[in-house]
Every structure is written in structure tokens, then in C-alpha cells.
VOVO-685369 format. One record per residue: residue number from 0; x, y, z of N, C-alpha, C in turn. Coordinates in nm, 2 decimals. Example, Ala and Ser with C-alpha at 12.3 -4.5 7.8 and 13.67 -1.06 7.14 Angstrom:
BEGIN
KOLLO  nr     nu     nv     nw    cau    cav    caw     cu     cv     cw
KOLLO   0   1.32  -0.57   0.78   1.23  -0.45   0.78   1.32  -0.33   0.78
KOLLO   1   1.28  -0.22   0.71   1.37  -0.11   0.71   1.29   0.00   0.79
END
This chain:
BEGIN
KOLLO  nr     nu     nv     nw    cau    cav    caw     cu     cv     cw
KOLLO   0   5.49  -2.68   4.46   5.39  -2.59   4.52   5.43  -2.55   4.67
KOLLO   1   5.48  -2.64   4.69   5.54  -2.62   4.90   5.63  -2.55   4.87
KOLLO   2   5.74  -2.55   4.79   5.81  -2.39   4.76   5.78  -2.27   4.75
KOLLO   3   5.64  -2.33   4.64   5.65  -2.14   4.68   5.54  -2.05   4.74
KOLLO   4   5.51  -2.15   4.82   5.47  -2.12   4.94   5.53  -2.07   5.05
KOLLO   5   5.60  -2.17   5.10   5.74  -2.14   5.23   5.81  -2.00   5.16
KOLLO   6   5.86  -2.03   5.04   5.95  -1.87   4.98   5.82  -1.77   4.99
KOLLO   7   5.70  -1.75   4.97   5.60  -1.68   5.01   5.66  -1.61   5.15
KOLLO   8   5.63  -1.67   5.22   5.59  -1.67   5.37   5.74  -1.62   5.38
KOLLO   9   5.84  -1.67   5.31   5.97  -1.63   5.40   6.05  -1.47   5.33
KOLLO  10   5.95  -1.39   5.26   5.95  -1.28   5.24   5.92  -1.19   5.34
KOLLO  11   5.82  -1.25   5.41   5.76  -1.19   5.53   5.86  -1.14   5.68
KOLLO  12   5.99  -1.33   5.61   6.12  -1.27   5.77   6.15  -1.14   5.74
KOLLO  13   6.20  -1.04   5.61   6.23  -0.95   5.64   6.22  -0.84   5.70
KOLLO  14   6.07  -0.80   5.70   5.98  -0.73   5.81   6.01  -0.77   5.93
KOLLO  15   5.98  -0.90   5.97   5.99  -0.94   6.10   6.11  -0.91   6.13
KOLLO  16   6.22  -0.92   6.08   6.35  -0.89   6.12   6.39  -0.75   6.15
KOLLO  17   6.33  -0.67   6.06   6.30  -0.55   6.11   6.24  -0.49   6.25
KOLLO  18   6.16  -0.57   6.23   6.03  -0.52   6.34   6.10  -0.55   6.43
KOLLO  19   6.16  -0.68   6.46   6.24  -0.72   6.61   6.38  -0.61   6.64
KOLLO  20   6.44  -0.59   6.55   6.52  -0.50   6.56   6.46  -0.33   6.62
KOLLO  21   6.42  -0.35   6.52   6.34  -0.19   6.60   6.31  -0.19   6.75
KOLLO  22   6.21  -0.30   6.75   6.15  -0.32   6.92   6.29  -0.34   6.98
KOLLO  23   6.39  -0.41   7.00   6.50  -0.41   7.04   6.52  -0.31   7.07
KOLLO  24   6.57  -0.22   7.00   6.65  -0.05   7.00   6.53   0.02   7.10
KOLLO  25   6.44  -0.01   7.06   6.34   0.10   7.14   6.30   0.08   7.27
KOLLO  26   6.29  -0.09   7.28   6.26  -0.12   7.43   6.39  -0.07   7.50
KOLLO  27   6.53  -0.10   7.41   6.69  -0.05   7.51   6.66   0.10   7.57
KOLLO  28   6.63   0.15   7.44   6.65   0.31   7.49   6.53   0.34   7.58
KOLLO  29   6.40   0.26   7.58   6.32   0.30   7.69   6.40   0.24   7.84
KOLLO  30   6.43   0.14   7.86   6.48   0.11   7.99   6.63   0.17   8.00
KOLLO  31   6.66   0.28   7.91   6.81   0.34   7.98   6.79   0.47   7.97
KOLLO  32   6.77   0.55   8.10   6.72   0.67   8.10   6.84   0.70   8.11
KOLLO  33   6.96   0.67   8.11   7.14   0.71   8.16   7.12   0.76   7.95
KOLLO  34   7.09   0.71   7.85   7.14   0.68   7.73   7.09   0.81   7.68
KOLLO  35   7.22   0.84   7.58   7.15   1.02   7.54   7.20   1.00   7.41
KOLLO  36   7.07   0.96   7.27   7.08   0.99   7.16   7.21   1.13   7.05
KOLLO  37   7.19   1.22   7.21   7.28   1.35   7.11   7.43   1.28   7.16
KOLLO  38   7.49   1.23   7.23   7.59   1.20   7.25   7.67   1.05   7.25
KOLLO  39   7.56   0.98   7.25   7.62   0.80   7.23   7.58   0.74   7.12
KOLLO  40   7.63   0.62   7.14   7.60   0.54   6.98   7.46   0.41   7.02
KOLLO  41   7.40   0.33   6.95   7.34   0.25   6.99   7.38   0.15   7.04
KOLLO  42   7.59   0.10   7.05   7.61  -0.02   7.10   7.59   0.05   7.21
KOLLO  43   7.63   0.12   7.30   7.64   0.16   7.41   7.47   0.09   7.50
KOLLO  44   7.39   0.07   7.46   7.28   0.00   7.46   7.31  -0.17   7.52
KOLLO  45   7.41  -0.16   7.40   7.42  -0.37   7.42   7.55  -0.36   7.58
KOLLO  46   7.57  -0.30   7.61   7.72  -0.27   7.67   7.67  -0.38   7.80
KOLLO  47   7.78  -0.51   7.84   7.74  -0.59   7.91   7.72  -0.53   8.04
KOLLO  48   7.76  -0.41   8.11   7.80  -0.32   8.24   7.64  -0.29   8.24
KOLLO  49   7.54  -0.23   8.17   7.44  -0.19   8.16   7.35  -0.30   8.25
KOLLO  50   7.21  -0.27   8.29   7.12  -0.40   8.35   7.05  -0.43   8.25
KOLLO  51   6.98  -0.39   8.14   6.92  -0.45   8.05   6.98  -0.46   7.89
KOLLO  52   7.12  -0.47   7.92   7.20  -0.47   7.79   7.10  -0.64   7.72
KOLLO  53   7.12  -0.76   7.79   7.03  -0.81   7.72   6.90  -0.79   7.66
KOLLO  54   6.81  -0.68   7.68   6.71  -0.68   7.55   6.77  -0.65   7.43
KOLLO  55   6.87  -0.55   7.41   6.90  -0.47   7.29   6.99  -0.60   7.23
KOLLO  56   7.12  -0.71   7.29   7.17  -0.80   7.25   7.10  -0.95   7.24
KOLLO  57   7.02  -0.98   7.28   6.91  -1.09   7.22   6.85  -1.05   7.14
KOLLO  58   6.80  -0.92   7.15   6.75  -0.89   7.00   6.77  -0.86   6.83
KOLLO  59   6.92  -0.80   6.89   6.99  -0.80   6.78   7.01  -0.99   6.71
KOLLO  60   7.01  -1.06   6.83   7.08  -1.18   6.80   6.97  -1.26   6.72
KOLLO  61   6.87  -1.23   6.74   6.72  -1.32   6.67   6.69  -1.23   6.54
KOLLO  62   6.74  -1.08   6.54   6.69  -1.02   6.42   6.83  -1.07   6.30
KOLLO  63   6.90  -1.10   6.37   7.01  -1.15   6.26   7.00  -1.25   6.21
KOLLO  64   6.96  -1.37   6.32   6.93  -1.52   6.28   6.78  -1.50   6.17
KOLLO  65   6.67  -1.43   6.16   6.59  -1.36   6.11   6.66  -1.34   5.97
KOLLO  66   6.72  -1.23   5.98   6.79  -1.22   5.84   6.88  -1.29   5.76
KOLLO  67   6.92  -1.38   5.84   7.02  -1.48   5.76   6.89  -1.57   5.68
KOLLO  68   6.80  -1.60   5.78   6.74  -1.69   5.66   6.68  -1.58   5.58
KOLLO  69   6.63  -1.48   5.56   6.56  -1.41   5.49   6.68  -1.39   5.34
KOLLO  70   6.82  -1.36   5.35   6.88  -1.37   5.29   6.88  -1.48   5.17
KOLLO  71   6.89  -1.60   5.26   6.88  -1.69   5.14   6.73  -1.75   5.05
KOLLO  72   6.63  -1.64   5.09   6.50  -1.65   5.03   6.51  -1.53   4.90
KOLLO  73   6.59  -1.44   4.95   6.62  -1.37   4.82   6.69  -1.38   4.73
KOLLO  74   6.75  -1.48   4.72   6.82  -1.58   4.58   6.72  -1.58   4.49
KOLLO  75   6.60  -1.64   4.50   6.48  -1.65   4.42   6.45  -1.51   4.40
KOLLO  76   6.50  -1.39   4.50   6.41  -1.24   4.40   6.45  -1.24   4.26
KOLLO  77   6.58  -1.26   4.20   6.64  -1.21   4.11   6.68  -1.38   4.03
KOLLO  78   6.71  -1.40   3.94   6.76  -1.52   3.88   6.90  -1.51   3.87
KOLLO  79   6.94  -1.39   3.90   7.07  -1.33   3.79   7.22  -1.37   3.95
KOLLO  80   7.29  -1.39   3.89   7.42  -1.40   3.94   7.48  -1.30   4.05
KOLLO  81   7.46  -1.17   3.97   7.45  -1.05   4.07   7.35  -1.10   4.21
KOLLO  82   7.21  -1.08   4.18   7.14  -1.11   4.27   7.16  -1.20   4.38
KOLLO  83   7.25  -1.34   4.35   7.30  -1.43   4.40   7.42  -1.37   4.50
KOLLO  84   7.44  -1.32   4.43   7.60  -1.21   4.57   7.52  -1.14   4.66
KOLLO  85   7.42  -1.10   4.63   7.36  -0.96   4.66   7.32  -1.05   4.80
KOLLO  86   7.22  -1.15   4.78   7.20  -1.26   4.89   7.26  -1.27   4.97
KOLLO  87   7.41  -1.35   4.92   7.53  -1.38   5.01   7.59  -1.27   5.10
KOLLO  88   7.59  -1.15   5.06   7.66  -1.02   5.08   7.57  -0.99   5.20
KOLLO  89   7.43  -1.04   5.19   7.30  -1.00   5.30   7.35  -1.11   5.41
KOLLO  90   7.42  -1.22   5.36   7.38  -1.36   5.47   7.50  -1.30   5.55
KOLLO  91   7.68  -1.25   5.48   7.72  -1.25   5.58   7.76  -1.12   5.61
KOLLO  92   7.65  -1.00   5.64   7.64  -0.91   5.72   7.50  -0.95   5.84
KOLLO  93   7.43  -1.05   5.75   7.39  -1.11   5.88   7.44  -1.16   6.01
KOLLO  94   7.54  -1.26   5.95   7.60  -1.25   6.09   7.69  -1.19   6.16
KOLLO  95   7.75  -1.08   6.07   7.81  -0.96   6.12   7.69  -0.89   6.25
KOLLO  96   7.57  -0.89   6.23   7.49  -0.84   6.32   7.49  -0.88   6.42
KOLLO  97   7.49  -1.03   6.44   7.47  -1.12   6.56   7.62  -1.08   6.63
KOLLO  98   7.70  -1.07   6.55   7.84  -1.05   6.63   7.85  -0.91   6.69
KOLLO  99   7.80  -0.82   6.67   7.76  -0.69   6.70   7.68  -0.71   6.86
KOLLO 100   7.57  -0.85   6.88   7.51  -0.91   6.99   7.60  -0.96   7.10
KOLLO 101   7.66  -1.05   7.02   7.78  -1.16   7.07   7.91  -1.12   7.16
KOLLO 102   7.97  -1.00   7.07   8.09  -0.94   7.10   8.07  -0.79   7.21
KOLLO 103   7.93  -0.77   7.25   7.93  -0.66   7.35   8.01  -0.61   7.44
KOLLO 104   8.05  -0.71   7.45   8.17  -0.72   7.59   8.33  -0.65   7.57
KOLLO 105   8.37  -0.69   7.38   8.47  -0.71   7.35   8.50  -0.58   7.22
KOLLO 106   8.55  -0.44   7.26   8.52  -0.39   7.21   8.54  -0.35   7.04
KOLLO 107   8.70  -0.40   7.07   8.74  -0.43   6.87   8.69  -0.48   6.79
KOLLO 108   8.63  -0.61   6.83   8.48  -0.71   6.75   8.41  -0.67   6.73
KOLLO 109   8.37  -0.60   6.86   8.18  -0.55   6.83   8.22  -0.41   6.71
KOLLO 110   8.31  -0.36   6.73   8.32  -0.24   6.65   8.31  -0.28   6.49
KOLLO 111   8.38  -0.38   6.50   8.47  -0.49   6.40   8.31  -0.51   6.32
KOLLO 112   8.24  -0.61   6.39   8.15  -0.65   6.35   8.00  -0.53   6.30
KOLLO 113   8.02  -0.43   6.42   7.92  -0.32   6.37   7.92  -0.26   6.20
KOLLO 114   8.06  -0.22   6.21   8.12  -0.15   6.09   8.08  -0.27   5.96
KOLLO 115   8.13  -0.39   5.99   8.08  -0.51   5.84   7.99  -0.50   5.82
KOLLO 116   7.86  -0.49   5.93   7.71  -0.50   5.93   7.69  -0.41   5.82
KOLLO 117   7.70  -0.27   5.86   7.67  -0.15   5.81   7.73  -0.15   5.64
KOLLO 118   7.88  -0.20   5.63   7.94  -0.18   5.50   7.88  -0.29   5.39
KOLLO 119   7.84  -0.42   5.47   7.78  -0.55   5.39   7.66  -0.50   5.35
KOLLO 120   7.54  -0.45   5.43   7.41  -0.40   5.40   7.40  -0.33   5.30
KOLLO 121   7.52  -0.26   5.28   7.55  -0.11   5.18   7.59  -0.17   5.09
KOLLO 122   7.68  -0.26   5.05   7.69  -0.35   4.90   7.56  -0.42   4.87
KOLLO 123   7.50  -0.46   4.99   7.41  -0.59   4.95   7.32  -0.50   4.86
KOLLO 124   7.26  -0.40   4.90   7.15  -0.27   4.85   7.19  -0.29   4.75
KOLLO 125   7.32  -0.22   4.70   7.35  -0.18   4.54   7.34  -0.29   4.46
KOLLO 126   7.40  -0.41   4.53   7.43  -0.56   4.39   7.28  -0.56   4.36
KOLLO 127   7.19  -0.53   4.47   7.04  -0.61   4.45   6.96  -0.50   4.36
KOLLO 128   7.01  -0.36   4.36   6.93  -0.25   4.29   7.01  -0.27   4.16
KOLLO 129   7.13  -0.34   4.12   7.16  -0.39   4.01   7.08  -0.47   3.91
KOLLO 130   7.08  -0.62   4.02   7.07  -0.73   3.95   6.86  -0.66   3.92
KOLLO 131   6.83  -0.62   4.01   6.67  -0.58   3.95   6.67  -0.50   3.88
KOLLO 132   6.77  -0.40   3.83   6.76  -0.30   3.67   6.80  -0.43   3.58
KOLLO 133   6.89  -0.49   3.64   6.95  -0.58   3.52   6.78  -0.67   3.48
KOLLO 134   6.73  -0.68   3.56   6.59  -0.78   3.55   6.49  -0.68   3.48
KOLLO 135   6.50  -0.57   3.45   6.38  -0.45   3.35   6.32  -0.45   3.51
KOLLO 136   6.33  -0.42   3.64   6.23  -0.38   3.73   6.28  -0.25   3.79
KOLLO 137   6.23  -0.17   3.67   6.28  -0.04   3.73   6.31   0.06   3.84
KOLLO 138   6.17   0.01   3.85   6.13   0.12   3.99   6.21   0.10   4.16
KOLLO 139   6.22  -0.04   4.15   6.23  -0.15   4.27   6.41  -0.13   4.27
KOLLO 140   6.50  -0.14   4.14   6.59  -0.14   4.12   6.65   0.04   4.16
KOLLO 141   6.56   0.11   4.08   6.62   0.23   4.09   6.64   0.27   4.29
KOLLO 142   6.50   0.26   4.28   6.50   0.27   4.49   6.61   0.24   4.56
KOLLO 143   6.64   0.12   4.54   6.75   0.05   4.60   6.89   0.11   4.54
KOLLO 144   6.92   0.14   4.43   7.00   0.22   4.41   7.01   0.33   4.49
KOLLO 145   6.90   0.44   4.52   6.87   0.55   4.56   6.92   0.55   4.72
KOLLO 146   6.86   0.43   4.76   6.90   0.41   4.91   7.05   0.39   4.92
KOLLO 147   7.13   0.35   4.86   7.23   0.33   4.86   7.31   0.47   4.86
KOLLO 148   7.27   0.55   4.76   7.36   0.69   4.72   7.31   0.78   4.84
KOLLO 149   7.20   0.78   4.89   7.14   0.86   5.01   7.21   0.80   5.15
KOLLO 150   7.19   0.66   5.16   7.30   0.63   5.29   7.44   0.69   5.29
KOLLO 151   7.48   0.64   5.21   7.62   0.72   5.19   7.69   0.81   5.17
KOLLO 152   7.59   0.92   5.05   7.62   1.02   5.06   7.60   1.11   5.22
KOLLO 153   7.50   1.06   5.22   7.41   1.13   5.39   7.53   1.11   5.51
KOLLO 154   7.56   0.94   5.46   7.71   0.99   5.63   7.81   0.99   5.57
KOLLO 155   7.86   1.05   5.45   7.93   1.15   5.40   7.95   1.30   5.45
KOLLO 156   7.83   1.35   5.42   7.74   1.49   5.38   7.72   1.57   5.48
KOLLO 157   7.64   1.46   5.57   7.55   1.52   5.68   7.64   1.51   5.82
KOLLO 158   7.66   1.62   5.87   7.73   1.64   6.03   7.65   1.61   6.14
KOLLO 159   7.63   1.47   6.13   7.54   1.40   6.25   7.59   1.48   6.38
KOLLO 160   7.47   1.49   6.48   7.54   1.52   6.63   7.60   1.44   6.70
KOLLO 161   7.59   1.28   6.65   7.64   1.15   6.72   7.67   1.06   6.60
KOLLO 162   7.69   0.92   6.67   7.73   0.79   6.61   7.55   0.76   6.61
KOLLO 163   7.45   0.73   6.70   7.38   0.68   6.74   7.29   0.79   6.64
KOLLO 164   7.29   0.88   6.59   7.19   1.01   6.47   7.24   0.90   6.35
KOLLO 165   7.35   0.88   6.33   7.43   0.82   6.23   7.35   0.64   6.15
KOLLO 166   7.40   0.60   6.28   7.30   0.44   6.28   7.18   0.45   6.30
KOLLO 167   7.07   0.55   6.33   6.97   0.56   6.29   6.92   0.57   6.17
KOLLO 168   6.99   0.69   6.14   6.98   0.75   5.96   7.01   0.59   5.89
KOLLO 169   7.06   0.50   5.89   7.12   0.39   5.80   7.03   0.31   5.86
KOLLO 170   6.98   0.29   5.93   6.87   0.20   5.99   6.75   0.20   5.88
KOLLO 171   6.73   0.34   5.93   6.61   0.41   5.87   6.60   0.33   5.71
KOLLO 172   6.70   0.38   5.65   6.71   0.32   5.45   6.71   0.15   5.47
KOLLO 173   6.76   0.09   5.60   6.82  -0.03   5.58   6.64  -0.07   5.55
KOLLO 174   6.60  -0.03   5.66   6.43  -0.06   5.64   6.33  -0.04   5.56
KOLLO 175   6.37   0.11   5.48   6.31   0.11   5.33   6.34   0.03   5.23
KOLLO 176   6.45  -0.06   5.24   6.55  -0.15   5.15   6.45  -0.26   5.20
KOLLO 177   6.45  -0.35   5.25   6.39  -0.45   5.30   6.24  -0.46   5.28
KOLLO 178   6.16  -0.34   5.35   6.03  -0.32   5.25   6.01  -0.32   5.11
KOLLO 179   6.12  -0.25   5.05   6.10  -0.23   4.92   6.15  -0.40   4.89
KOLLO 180   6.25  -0.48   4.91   6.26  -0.59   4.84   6.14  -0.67   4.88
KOLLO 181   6.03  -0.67   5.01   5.92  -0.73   5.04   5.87  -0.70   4.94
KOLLO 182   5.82  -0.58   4.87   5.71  -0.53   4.81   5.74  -0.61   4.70
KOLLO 183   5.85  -0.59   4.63   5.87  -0.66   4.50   5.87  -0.81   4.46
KOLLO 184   5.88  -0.88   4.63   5.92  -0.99   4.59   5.75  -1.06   4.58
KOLLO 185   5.65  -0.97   4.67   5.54  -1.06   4.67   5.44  -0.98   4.56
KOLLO 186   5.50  -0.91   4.51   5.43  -0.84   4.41   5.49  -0.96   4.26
KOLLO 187   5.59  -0.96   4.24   5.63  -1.10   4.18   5.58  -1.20   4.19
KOLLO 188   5.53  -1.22   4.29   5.52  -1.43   4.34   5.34  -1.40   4.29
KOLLO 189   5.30  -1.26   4.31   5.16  -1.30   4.22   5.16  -1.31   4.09
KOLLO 190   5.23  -1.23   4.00   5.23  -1.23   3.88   5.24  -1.37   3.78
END
């Protein structure tokens, strides 16, 4: 019963993880009136030269530690083996994120680490919109599939004006991905 409870409640880090992230990015870009969405990227934000690079890199660093555990609460979405990658694939672009925090200073890492963030989130989506078709949950599965072909095809497709149009747009889905595995997982834990 204390399981599935705590796994309850730890459906909820994903949101939070979100939500800290967001406030991160927004509080950066409110205290950097230097930062110009049409021409920079969001690390430019964490950049150690900056005076409030630490909000945007503590934040990043708690919404990671955030999602690393949330990751391994999503083993339980799916039963399936897939699903179990899909997890792992979440845990370590989790800490690809924190390194994105960590490595501000250092720019091949942080790039290093940005780029894993982005490309791990983007496997994790599809294994997970897998392993939930492979489970008959259509809807939850297809989404997540959907998110995936839309990230990708979009910074394919789409002639962003920036890097920072770009990491928004993938933000954006990362966040409907994460809602949508909330919805299904506590929409599950009633059933």
C-alpha cells in the first residue's frame, strides 16, 4: 500500500520538474534584459559571465535531480521491457540536463550535454509511445508518438529565427510528453 502511494505522488515530480524548469527559463530571461530570444539560445542564460546565470543553472540542476527520480517512477507506467528503456533513456538524459547546469562555464560539455538532453528525451518519447501501443493504450501511446514526429520533424522543417525559437519549440512537446505520461499514469493508478 506505501507503494502505491509514494509511486502516486511521484507522478506528480514530473509536473514539478517542469514547472521548476519553466520558472527557471523565465525568471533568467526576466532578469537579462541584454538576452534576445530572436538571436540567442537559452544556454546563453546559464553563461557563468552573466550576474544571474545562477537562477537559470540551479534550476536547471533541481529540475533534473526532479526528473531523474521521476524517471524511475515510470518503470511502473508500462510493465513491458520497452517501457523499462524508455525509463532509463529518461534517467540518463536526466543527467544530461544537470550537466547542461554544471558545465556552463565549459563550452564543449555544456553543448555536449545540451544536445544528449534533447536527443535522450526524443528516444525516451518514442520507446514510451511504443511500449503504451504495445500496452492497447492508444490514445496516450499515439500522442507520444505524435510528439515525437512533430519535435523532429518541426526542427527539421521549420526555419527557426534562433537556437533559443528551437529549444523552446522542444520544450514546449517535452512538456506535453510529461503531462500526457502524468495523465495516464494517474488515470491508471485509479483503475
Amino acid at each position: 500500500m506505501a507503494t502505491v502511494v509514494t509511486m502516486k505522488y511521484a507522478f506528480y515530480l514530473g509536473v514539478l520538474g517542469v514547472a521548476i524548469a519553466w520558472a527557471a527559463i523565465i525568471m533568467s530571461i526576466i532578469l537579462s534584459p541584454w538576452w534576445d530570444i530572436w538571436t540567442g539560445n537559452l544556454s546563453q542564460l546559464g553563461s557563468v559571465e552573466r550576474p544571474y546565470s545562477y537562477v537559470y543553472n540551479i534550476g536547471l540542476t533541481i529540475a533534473g535531480i526532479i526528473f531523474g527520480i521521476y524517471s524511475v517512477s515510470l518503470i511502473d507506467v508500462t510493465k513491458s521491457r520497452v517501457g523499462a528503456l524508455a525509463s532509463g533513456i529518461f534517467l540518463i538524459a536526466s543527467v544530461h540536463l544537470i550537466g547542461v547546469a554544471i558545465f556552463a562555464s565549459q563550452p564543449d560539455v555544456h553543448t555536449f550535454s545540451s544536445g544528449e538532453f534533447f536527443g535522450l528525451t526524443s528516444l525516451a518519447i518514442i520507446f514510451f509511445g511504443i511500449a503504451l501501443l504495445s500496452d492497447r493504450h492508444w490514445k496516450h501511446g499515439a500522442l507520444s508518438l505524435s510528439l515525437f514526429a512533430i519535435g523532429w520533424g518541426g526542427s527539421i522543417i521549420i526555419d527557426f529565427p534562433s537556437n533559443a525559437f528551437l529549444e523552446v519549440y522542444n520544450l514546449i512537446l517535452m512538456t506535453i510528453w510529461v503531462l500526457t505520461l502524468t495523465h495516464y499514469s494517474l488515470t491508471k493508478n485509479r483503475a
